[in-house]
C-alpha positions in Angstrom: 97.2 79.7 -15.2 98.4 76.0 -14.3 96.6 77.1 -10.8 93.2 77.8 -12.5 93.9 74.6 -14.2 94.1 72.4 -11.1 91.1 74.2 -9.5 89.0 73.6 -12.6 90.0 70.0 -12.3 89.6 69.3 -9.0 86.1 70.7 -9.1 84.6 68.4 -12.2 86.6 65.5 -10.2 84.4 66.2 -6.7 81.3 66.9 -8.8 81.2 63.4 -10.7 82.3 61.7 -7.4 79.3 63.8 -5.7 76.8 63.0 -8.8 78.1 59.3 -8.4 77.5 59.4 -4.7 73.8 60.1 -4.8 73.2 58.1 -7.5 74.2 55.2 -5.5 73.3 56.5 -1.7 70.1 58.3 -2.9 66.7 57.3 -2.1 65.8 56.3 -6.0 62.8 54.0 -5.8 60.0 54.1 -6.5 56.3 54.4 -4.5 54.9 50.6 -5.4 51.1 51.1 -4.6 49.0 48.3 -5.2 46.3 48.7 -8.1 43.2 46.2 -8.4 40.8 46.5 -11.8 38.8 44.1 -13.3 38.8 42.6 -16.5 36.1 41.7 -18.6 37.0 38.3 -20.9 35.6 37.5 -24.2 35.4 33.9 -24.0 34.0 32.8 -27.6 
């Protein structure tokens, strides 16, 4: 049972290290694309 334990254990330890791991080495940003509108101005 204690075995089981330490598997379980080690497991959610090496999945937050892994989750922690892409969060900071993943390619996160985003596409920045340049967007040009005009704008009408009400100048009373």
């Amino acid at each position: 049972m204690i075995r089981l334990l330490k598997a379980l254990v080690f497991l959610i330890v090496v999945g937050i290290v892994a989750i922690i791991g892409y969060a900071y080495l993943g390619d996160l940003t985003p596409n920045r694309v340049e967007v040009n509108q005009p704008v009408t101005l009400d100048a009373n």
